[in-house]
Structure formats: structure tokens, C-alpha cells
PDB file of N, CA, C and O in Angstrom:
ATOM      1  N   UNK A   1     -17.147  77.388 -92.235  1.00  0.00           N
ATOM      2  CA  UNK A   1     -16.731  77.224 -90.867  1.00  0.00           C
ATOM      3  C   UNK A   1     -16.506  78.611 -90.281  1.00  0.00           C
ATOM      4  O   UNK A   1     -15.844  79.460 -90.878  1.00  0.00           O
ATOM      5  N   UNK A   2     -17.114  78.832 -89.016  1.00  0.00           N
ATOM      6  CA  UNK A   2     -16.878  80.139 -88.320  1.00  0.00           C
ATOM      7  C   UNK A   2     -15.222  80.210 -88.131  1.00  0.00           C
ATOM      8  O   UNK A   2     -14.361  79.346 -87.969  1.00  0.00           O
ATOM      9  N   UNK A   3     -15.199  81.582 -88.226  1.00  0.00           N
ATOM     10  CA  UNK A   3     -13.710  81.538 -87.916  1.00  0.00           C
ATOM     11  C   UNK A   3     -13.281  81.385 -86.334  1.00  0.00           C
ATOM     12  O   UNK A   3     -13.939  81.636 -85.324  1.00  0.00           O
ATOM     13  N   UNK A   4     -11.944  80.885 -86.482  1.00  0.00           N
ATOM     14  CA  UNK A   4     -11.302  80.894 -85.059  1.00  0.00           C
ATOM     15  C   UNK A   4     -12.215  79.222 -84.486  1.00  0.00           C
ATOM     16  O   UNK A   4     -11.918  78.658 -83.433  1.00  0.00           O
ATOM     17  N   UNK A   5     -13.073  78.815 -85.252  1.00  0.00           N
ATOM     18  CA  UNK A   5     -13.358  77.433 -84.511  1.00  0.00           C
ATOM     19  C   UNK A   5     -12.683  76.241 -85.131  1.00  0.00           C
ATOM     20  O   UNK A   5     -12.386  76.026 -86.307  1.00  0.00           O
ATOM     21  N   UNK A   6     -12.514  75.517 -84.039  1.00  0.00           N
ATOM     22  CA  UNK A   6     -11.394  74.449 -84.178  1.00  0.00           C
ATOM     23  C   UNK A   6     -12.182  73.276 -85.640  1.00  0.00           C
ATOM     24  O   UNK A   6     -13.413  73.253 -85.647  1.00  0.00           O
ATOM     25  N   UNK A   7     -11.493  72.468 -86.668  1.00  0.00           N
ATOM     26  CA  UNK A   7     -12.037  72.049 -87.074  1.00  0.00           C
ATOM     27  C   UNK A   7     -12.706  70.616 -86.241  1.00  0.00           C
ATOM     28  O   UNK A   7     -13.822  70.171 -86.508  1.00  0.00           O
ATOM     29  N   UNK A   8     -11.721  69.982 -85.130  1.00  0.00           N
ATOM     30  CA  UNK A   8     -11.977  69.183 -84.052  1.00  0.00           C
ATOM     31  C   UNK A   8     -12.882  69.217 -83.514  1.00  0.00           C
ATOM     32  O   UNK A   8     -13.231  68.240 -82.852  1.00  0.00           O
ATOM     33  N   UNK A   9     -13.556  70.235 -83.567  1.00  0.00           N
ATOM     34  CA  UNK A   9     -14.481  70.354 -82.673  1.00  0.00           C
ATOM     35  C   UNK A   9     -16.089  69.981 -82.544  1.00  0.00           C
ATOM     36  O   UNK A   9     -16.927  69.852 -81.652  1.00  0.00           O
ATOM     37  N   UNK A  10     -15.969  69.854 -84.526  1.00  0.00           N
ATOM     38  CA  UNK A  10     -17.004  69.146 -84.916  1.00  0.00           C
ATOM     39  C   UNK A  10     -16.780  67.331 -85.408  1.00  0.00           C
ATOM     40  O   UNK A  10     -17.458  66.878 -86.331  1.00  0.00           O
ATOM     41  N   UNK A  11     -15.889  66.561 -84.748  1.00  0.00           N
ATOM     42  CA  UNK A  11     -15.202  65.686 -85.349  1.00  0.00           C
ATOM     43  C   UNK A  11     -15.274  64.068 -83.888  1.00  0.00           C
ATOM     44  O   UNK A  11     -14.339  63.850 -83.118  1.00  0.00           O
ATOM     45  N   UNK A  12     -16.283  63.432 -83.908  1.00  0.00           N
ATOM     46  CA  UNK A  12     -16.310  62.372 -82.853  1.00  0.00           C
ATOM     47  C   UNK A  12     -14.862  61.602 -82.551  1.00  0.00           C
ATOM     48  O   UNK A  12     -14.126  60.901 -83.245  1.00  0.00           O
ATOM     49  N   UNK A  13     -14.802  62.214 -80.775  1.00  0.00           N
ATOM     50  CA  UNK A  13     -13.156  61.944 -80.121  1.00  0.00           C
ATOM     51  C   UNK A  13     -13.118  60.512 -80.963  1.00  0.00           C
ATOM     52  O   UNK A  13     -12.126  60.529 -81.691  1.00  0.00           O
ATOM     53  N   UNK A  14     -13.977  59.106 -81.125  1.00  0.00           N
ATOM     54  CA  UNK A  14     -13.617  58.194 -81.564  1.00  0.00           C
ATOM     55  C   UNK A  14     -12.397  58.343 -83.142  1.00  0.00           C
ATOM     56  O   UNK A  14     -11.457  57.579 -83.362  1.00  0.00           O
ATOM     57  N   UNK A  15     -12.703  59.215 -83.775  1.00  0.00           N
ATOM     58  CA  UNK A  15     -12.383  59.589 -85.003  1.00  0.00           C
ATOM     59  C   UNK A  15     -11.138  59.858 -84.753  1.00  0.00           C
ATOM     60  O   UNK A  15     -10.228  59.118 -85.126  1.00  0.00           O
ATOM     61  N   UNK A  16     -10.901  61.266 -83.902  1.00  0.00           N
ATOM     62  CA  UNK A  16     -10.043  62.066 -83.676  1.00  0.00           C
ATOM     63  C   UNK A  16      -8.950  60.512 -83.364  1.00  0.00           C
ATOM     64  O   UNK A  16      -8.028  60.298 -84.151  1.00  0.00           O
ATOM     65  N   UNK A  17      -9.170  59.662 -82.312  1.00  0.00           N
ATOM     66  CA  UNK A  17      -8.231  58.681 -82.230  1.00  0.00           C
ATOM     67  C   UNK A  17      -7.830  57.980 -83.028  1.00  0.00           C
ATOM     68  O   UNK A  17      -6.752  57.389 -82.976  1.00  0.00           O
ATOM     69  N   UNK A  18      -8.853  57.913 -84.141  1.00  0.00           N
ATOM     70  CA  UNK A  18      -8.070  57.119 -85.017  1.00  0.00           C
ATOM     71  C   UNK A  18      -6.828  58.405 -85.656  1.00  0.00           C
ATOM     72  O   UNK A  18      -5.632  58.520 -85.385  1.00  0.00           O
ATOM     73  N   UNK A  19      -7.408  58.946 -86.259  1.00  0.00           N
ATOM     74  CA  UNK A  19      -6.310  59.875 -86.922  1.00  0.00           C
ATOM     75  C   UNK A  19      -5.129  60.114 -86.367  1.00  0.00           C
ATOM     76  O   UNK A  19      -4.107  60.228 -87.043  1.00  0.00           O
ATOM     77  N   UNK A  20      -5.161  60.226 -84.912  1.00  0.00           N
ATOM     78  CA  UNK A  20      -3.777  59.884 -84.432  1.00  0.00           C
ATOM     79  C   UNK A  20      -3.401  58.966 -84.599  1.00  0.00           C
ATOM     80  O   UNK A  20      -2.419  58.802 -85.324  1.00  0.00           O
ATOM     81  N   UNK A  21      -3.998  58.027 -84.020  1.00  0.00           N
ATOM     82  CA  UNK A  21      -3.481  56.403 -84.459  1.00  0.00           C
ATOM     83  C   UNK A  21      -2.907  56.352 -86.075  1.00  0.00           C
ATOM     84  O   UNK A  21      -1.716  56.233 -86.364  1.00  0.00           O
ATOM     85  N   UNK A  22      -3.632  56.428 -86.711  1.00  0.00           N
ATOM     86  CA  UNK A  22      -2.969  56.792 -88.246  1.00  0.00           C
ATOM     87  C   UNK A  22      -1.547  57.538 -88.353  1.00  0.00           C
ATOM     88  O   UNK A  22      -0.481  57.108 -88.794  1.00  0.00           O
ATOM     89  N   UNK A  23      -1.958  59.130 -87.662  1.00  0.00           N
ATOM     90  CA  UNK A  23      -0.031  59.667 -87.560  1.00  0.00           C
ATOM     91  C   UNK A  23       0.822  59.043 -86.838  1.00  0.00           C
ATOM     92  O   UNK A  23       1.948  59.540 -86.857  1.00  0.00           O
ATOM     93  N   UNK A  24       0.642  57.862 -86.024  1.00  0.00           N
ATOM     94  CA  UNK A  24       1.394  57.900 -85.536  1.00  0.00           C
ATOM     95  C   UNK A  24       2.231  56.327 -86.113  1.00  0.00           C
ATOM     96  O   UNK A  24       3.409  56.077 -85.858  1.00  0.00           O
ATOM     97  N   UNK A  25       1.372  55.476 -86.860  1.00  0.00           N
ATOM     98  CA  UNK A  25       1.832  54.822 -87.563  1.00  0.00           C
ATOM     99  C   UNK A  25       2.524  54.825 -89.003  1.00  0.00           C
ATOM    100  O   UNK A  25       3.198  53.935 -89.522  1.00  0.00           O
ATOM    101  N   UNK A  26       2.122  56.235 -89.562  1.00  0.00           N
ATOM    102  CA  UNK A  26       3.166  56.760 -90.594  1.00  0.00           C
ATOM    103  C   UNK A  26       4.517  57.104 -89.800  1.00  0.00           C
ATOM    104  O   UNK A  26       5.554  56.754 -90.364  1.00  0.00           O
ATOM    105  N   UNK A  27       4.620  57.685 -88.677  1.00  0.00           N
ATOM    106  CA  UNK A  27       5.732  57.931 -88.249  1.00  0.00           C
ATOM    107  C   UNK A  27       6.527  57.166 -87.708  1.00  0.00           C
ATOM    108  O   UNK A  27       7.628  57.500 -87.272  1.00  0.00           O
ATOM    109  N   UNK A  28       5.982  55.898 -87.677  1.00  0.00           N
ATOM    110  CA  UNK A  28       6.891  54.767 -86.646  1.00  0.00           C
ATOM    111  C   UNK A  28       7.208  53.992 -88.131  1.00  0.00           C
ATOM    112  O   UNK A  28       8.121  53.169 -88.075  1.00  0.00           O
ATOM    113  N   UNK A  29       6.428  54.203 -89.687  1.00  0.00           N
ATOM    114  CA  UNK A  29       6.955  53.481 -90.904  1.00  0.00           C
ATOM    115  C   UNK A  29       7.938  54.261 -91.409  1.00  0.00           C
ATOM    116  O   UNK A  29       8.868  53.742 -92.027  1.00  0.00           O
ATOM    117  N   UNK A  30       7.855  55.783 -91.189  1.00  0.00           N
ATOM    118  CA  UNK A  30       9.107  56.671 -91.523  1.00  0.00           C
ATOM    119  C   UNK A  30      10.149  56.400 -90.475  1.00  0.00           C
ATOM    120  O   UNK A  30      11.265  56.500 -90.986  1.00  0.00           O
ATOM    121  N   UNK A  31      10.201  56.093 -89.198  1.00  0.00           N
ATOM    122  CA  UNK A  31      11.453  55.880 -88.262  1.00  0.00           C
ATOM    123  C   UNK A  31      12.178  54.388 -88.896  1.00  0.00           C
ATOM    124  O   UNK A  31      13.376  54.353 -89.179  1.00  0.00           O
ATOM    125  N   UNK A  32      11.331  53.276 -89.053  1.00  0.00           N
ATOM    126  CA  UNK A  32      11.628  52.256 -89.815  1.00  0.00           C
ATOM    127  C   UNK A  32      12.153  52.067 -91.306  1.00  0.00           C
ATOM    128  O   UNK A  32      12.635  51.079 -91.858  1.00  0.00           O
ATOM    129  N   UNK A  33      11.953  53.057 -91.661  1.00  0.00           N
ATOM    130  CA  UNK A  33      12.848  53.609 -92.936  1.00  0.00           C
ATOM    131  C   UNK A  33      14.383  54.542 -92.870  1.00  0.00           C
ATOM    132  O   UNK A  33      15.301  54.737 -93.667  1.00  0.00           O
ATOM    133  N   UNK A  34      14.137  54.884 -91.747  1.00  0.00           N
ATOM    134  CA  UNK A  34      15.524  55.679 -91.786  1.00  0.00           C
ATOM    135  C   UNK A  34      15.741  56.875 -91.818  1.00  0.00           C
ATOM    136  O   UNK A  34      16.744  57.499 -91.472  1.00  0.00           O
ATOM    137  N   UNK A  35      14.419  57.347 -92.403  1.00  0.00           N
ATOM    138  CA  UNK A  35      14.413  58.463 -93.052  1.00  0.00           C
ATOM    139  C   UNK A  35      13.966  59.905 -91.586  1.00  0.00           C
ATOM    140  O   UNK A  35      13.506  59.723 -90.459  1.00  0.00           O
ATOM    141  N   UNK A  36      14.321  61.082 -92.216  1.00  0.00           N
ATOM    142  CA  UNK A  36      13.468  62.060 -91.416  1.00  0.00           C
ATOM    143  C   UNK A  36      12.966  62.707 -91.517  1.00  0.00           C
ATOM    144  O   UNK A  36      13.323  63.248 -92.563  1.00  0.00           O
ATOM    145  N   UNK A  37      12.023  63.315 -91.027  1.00  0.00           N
ATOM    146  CA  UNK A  37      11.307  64.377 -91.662  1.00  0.00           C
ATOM    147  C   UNK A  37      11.343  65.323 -92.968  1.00  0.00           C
ATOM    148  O   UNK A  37      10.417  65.140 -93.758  1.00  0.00           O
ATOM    149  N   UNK A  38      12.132  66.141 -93.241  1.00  0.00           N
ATOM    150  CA  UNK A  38      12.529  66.530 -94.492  1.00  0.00           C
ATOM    151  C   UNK A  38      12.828  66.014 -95.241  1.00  0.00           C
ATOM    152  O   UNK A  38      12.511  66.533 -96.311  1.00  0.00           O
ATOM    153  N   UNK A  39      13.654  64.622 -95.366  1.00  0.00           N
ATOM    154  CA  UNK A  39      13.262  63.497 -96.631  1.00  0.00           C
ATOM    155  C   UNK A  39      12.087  63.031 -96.780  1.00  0.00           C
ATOM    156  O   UNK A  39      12.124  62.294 -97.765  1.00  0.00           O
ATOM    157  N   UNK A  40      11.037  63.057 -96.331  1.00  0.00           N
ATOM    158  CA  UNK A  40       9.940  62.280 -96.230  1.00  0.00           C
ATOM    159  C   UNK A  40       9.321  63.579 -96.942  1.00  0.00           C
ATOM    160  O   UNK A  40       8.919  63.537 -98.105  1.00  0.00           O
ATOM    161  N   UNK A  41       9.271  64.889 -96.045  1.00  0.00           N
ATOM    162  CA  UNK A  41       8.486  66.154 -97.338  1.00  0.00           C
ATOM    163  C   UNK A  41       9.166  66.063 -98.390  1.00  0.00           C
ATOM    164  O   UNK A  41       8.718  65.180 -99.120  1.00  0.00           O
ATOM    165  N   UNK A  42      10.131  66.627 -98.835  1.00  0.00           N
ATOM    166  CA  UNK A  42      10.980  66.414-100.279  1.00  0.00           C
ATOM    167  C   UNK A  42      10.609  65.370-101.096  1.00  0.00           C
ATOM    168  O   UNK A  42      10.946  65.659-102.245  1.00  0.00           O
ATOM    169  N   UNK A  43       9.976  64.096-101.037  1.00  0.00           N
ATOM    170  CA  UNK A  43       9.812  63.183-101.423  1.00  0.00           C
ATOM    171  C   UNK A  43       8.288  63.208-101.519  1.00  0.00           C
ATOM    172  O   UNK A  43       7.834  62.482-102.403  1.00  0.00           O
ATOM    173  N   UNK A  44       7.540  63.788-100.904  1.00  0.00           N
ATOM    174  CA  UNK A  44       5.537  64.359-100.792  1.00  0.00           C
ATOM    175  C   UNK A  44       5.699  65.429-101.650  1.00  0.00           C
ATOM    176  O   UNK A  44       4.930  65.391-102.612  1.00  0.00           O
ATOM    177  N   UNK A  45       6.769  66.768-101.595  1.00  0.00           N
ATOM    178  CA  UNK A  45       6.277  67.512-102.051  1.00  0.00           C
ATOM    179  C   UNK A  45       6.011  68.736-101.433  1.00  0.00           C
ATOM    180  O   UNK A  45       5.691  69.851-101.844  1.00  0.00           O
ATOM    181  N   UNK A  46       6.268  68.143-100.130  1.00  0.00           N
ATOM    182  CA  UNK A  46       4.864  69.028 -99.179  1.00  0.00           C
ATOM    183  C   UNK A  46       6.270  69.940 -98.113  1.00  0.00           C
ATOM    184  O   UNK A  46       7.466  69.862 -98.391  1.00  0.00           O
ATOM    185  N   UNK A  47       5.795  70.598 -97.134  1.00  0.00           N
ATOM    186  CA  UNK A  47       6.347  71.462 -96.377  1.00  0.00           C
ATOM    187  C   UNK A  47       6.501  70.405 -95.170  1.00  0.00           C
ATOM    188  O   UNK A  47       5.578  69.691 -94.778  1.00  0.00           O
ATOM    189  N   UNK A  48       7.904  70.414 -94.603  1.00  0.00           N
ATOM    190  CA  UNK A  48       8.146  69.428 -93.283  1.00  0.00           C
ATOM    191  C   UNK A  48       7.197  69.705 -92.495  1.00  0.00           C
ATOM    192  O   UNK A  48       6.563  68.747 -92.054  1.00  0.00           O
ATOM    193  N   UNK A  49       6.823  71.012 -92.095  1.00  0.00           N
ATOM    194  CA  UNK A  49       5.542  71.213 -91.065  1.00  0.00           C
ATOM    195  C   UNK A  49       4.563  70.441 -91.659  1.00  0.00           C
ATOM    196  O   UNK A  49       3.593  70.500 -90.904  1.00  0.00           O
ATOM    197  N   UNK A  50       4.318  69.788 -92.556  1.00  0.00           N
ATOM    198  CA  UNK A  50       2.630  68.775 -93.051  1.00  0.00           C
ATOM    199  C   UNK A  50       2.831  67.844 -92.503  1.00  0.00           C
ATOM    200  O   UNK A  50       1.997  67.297 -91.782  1.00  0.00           O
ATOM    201  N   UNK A  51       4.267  67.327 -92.754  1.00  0.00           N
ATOM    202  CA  UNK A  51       4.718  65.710 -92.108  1.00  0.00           C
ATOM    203  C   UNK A  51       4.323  65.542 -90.681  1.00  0.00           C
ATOM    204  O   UNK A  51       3.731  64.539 -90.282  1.00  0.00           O
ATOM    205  N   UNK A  52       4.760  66.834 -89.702  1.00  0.00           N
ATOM    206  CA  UNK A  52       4.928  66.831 -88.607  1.00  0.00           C
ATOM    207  C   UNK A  52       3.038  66.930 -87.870  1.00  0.00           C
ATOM    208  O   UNK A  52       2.647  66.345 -86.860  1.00  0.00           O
ATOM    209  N   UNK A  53       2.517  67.505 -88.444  1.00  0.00           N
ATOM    210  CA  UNK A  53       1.284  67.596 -88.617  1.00  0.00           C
ATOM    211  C   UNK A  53       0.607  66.478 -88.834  1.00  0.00           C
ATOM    212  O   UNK A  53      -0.165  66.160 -87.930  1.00  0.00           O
ATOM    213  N   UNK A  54       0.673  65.658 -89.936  1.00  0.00           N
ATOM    214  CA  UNK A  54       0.383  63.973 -90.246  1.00  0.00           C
ATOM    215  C   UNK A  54       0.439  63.587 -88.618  1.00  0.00           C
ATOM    216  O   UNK A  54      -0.391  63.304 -87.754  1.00  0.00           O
ATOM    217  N   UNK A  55       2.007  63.751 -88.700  1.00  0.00           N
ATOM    218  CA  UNK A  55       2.276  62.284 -87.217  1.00  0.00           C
ATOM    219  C   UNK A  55       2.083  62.704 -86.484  1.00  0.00           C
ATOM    220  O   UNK A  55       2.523  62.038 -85.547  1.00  0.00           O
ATOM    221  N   UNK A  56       1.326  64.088 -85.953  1.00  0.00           N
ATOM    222  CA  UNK A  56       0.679  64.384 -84.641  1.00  0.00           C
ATOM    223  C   UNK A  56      -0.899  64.195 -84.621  1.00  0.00           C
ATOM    224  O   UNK A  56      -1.564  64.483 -83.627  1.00  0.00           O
ATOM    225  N   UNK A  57      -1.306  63.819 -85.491  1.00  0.00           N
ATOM    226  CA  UNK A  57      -2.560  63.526 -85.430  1.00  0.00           C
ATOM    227  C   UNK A  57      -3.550  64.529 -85.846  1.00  0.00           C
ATOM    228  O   UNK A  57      -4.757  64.447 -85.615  1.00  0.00           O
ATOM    229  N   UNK A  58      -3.017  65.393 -86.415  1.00  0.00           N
ATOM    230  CA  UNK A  58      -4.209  66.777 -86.899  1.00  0.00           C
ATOM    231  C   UNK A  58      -4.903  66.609 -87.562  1.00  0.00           C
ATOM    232  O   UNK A  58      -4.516  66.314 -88.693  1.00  0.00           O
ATOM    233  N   UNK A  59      -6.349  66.686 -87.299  1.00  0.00           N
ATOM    234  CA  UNK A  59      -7.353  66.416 -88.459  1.00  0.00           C
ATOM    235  C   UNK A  59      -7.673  67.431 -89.867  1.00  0.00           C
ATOM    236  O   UNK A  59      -8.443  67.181 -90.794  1.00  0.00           O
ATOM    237  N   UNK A  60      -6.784  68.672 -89.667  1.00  0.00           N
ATOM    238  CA  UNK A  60      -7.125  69.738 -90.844  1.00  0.00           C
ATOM    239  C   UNK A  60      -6.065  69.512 -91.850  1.00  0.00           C
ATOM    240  O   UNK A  60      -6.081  70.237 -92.845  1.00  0.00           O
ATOM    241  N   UNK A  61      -5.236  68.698 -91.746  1.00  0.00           N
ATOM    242  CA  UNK A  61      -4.054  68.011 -93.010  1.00  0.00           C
ATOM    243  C   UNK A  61      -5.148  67.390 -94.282  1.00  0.00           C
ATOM    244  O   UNK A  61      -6.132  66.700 -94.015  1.00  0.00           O
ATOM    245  N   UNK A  62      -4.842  67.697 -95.357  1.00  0.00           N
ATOM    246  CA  UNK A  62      -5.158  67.107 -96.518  1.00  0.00           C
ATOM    247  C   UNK A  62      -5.295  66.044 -96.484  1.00  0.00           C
ATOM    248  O   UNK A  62      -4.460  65.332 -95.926  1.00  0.00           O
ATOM    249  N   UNK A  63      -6.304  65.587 -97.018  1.00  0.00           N
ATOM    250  CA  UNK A  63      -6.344  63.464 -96.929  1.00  0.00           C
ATOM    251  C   UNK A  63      -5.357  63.341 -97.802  1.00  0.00           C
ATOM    252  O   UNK A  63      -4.349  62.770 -97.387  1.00  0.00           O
ATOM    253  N   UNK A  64      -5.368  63.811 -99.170  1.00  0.00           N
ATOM    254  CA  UNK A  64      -3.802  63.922-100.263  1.00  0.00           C
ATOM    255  C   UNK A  64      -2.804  63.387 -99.716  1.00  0.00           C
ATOM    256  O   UNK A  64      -2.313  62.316-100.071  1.00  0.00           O
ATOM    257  N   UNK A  65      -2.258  64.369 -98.432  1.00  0.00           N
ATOM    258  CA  UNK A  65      -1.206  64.127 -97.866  1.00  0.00           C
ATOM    259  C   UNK A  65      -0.608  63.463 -97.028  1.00  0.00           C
ATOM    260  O   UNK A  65       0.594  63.332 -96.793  1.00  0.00           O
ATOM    261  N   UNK A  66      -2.056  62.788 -96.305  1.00  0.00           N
ATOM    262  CA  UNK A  66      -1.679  62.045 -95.374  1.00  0.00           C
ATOM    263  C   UNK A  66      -2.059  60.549 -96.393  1.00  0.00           C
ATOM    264  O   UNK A  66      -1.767  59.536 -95.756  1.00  0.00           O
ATOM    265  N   UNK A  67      -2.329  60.402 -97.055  1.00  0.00           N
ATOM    266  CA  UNK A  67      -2.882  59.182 -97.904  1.00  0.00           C
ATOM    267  C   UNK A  67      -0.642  58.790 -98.812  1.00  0.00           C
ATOM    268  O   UNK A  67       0.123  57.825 -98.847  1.00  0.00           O
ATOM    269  N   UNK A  68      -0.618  60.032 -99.232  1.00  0.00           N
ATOM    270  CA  UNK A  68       0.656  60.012 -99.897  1.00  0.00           C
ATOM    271  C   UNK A  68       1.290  59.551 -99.093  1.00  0.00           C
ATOM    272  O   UNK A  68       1.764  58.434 -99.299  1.00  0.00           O
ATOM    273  N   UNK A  69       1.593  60.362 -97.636  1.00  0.00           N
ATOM    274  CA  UNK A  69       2.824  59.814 -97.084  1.00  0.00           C
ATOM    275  C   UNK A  69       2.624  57.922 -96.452  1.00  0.00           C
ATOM    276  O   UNK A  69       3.621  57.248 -96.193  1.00  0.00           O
ATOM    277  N   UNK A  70       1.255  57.396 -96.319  1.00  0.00           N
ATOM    278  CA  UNK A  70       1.490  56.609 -95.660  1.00  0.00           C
ATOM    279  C   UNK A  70       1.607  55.709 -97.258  1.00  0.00           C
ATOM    280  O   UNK A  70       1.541  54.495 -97.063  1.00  0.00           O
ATOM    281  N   UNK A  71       1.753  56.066 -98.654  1.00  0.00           N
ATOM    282  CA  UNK A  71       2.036  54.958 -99.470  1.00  0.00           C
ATOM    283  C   UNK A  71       3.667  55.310 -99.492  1.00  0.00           C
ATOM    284  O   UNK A  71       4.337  54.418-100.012  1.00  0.00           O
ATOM    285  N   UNK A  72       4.406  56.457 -99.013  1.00  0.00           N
ATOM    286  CA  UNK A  72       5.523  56.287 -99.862  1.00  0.00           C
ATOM    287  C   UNK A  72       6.561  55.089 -98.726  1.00  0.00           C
ATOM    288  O   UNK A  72       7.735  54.719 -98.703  1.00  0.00           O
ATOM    289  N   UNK A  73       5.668  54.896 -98.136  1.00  0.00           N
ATOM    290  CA  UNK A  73       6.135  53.624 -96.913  1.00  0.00           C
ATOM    291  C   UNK A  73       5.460  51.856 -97.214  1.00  0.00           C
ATOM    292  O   UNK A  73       6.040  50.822 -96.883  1.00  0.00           O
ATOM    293  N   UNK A  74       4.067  51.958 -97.940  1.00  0.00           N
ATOM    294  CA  UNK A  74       4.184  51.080 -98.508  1.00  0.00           C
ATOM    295  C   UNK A  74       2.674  50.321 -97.643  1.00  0.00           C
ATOM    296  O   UNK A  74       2.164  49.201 -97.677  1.00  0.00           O
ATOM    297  N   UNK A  75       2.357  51.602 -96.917  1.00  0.00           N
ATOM    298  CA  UNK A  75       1.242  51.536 -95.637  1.00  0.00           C
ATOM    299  C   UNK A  75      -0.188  51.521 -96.508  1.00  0.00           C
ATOM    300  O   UNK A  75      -0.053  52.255 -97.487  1.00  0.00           O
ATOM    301  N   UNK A  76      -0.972  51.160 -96.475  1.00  0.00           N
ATOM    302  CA  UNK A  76      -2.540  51.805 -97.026  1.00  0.00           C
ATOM    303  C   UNK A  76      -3.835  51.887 -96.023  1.00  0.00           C
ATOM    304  O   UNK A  76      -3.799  51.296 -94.944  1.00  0.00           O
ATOM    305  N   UNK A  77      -4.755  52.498 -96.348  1.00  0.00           N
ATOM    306  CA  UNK A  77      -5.680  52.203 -95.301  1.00  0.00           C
ATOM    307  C   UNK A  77      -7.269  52.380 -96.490  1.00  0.00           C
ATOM    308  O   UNK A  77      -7.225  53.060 -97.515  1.00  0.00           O
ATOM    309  N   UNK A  78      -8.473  51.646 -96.052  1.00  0.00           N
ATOM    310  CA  UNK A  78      -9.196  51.372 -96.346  1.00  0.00           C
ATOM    311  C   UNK A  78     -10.502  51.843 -95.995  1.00  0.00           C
ATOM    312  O   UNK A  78     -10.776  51.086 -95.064  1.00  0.00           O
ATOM    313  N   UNK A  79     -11.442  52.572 -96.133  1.00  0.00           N
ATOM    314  CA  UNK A  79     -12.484  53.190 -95.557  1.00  0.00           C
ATOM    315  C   UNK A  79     -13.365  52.065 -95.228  1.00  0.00           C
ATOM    316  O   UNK A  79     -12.993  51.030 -95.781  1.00  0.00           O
ATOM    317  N   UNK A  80     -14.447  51.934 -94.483  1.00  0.00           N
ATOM    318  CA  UNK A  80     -15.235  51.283 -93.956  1.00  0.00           C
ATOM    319  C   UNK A  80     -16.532  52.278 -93.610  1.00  0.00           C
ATOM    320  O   UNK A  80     -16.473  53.352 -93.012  1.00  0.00           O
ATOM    321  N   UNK A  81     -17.727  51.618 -94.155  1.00  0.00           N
ATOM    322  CA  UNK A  81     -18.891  52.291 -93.902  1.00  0.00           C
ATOM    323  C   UNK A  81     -19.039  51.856 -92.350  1.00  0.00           C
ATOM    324  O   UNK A  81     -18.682  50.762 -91.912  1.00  0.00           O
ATOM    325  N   UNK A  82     -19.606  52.864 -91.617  1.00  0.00           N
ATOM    326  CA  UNK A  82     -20.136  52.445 -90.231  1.00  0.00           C
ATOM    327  C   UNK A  82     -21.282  52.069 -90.667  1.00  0.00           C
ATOM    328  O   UNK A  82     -22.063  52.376 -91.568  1.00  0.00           O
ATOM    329  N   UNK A  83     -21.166  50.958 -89.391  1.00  0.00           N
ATOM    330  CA  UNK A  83     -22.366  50.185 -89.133  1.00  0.00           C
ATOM    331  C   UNK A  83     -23.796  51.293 -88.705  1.00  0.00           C
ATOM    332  O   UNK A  83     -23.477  52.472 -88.856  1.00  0.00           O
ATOM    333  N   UNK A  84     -24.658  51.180 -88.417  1.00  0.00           N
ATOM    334  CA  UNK A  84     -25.653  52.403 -87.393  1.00  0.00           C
ATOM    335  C   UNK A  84     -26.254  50.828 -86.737  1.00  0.00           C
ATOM    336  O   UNK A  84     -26.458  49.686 -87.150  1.00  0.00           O
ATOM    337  N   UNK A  85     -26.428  51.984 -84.860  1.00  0.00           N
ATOM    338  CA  UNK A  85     -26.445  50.854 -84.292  1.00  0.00           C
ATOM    339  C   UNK A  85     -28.272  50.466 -84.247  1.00  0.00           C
ATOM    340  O   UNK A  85     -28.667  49.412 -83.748  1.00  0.00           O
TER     341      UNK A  85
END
């Protein structure tokens, strides 16, 4: 990847929405837990800035990490081949 280019930039907006959609449903299973941010890293492993990163929707977060946090809630998600139209 050239430097200084966004990884987004090669990434279809359809996509990009889901991945938010994704952070933003780890973060509404972490508000439903109680918990906050720094319990939720402490418990990944990971640096509170990853969490915060997850639930904003960033596509350059580790799948690792965003896969971890949405099990330590109890969440999963499933890949799906696209169709071609």
C-alpha cells in the first residue's frame, strides 16, 4: 500500500457500512453489559484505543480483534460469499 493512502479507499462504501454497522453493534453489546471501554480492552488484551476503533467503524482494526470483542459479548458473525450479479 502507498503510503499516506487511506486503507478505505480501496474498500466498496457498501462494505465500509457494514463495518460500521458491525462497531456499532459491539458497542451497543458492550453498553448492555455494563461494561466500558477499558474493561472490555483488559479483557481482549488489546489497547482501549482498538476498542474505540472497533465501535467507530475503522476498517484497518485486526479482524482478531474485532472478531474477539464481538465473542466476549456472546455476538458472532458469519461470512457470506457474494452473489455476482
Amino acid at each position: 500500500m502507498a503510503q499516506g493512502k487511506r486503507i478505505s479507499a480501496d474498500i466498496p462504501e457498501a462494505v465500509l457500512q457494514s463495518i460500521r454497522e458491525l462497531g456499532a453493534a459491539a458497542k451497543q453489546a458492550r453498553l448492555q453489559a455494563g461494561e466500558g471501554q477499558a474493561a472490555a480492552a483488559a479483557r481482549l488484551g488489546v489497547h482501549v484505543q482498538t476498542i474505540g476503533r472497533i465501535e467507530a467503524g475503522e476498517p484497518g482494526v485486526a479482524i482478531g480483534h474485532v472478531l474477539g470483542l464481538l465473542a466476549l459479548y456472546g455476538m458472532t458473525t458469519k461470512a457470506q460469499a457474494a452473489r455476482k450479479p
